[in-house]
N, C-alpha and C positions, 0 to 999 in steps of 0.2 A: 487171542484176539488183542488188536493195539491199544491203547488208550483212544485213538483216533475214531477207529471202525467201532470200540463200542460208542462213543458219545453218537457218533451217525445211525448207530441202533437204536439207541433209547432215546435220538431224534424223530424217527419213525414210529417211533412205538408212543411216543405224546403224541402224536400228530393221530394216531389211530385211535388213540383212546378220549380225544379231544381233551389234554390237558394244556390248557391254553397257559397257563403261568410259568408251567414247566420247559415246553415249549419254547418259549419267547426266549427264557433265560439260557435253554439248551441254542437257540438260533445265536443270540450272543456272542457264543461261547463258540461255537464254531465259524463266526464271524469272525474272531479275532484270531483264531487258529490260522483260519487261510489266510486274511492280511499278514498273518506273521510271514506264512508260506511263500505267499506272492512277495516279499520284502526281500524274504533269503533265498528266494529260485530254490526252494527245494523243499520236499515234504519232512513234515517235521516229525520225530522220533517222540517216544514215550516221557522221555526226561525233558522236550520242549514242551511239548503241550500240557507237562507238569507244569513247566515255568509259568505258560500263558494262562493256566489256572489260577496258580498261586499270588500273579499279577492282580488277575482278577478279584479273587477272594480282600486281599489288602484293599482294594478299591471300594470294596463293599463296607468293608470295617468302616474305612476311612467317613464312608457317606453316611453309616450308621449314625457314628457317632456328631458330627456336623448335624445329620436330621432332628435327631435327642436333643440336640440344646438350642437347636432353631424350635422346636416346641413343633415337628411335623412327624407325628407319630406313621400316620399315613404313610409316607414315602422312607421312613426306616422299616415298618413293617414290610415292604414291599422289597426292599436290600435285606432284611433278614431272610426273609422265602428265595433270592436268588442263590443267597449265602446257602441256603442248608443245599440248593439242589447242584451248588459247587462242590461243595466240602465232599460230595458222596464222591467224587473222581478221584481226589487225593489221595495217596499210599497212608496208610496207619501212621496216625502222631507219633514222634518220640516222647519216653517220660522225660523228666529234668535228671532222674538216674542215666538213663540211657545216652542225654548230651554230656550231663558230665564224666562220664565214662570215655567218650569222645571226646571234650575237649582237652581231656587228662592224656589219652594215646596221641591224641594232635601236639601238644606241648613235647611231649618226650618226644616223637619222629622228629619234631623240629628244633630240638633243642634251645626255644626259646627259653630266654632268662629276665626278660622285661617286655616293656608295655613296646618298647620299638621293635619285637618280633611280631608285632601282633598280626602283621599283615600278611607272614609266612603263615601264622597259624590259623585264620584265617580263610587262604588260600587250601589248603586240606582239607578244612570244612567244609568250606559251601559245596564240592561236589558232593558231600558223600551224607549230607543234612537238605541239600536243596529240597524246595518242598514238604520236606515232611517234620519242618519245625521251624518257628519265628528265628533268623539269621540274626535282626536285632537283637535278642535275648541271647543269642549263642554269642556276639561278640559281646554284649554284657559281662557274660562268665567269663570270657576269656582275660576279659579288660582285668576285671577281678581277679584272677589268677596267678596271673601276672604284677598284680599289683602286690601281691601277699609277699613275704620276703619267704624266700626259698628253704624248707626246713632240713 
C-alpha cells in the first residue's frame, strides 16, 4: 500500500473512531498533499508525500520552539501531538553512524577535496537521506569533512 492510500486509511479509521486531534492533523496532511498534487498536475509518489511530510514536521519544530519562548505552552503542546502523529509516516531515522557512513561513500564517489565540492556531495545526498534524517545536520558533516585536511 502507498504512503498516500495508507494516510486516506488511517484517515478513515480517526473519523470512525472519533479521534478528533488525530483527524484534524491527518486532514492537514492530506491537505497539503493534494495542493502539492493539484500544483504539479500529477499524483504524487511515495518519496513526495515524504517530502510533504517532512516539510511539515520542520514547521512543527519550527512553531514549537517560537511557542516555548513566547511562554504559550498551550499551542506547542498542541504542535507536539501534530508532530508525533506526523513522525509515524516517516521511513526509520538514520543513526549519525549510518550518515556518516554516507557522507564518507558520498565524498569518495565524488572525489571531493574541499569545502567547494560541497555542492556535488551534497547532490548524492539529499536523494538518498531525504526524509529520513535532518539534511541540515548532514551538510554540517560534510562542511566538516571537508574541512579536515586529507590524511
Amino acid at each position: 500500500m502507498t504512503l498516500r492510500a495508507t494516510i486516506q486509511e488511517d484517515m478513515k479509521a480517526a473519523m470512525r473512531s472519533r479521534e478528533a486531534d488525530r483527524l484534524a492533523t491527518l486532514r492537514l496532511l492530506w491537505s497539503a498533499v493534494k495542493q502539492r498534487e493539484v500544483d504539479e498536475r500529477k499524483e504524487l509518489g511515495d518519496a513526495e508525500v515524504t517530502a510533504v511530510i517532512d516539510r511539515m514536521i520542520k514547521q512543527r519544530r519550527d512553531s514549537i520552539t517560537q511557542f516555548d519562548q513566547g511562554g504559550r505552552t498551550d499551542l506547542a503542546d498542541k504542535e507536539r501531538q501534530e508532530l508525533v502523529v506526523l513522525q509515524a509516516y516517516m521511513p526509520q531515522a538514520l543513526s549519525q553512524e549510518e550518515v556518516d557512513v554516507a557522507v564518507a561513500a558520498a565524498i569518495a564517489a565524488t572525489g571531493a577535496a574541499s569545502a567547494a565540492d560541497m555542492g556535488k556531495v551534497m547532490a548524492v545526498l539529499k536523494p538518498q537521506l531525504a526524509g529520513r534524517t535532518d539534511l541540515a545536520k548532514v551538510s554540517a558533516t560534510v562542511k566538516a569533512r571537508l574541512a579536515q585536511p586529507a590524511a
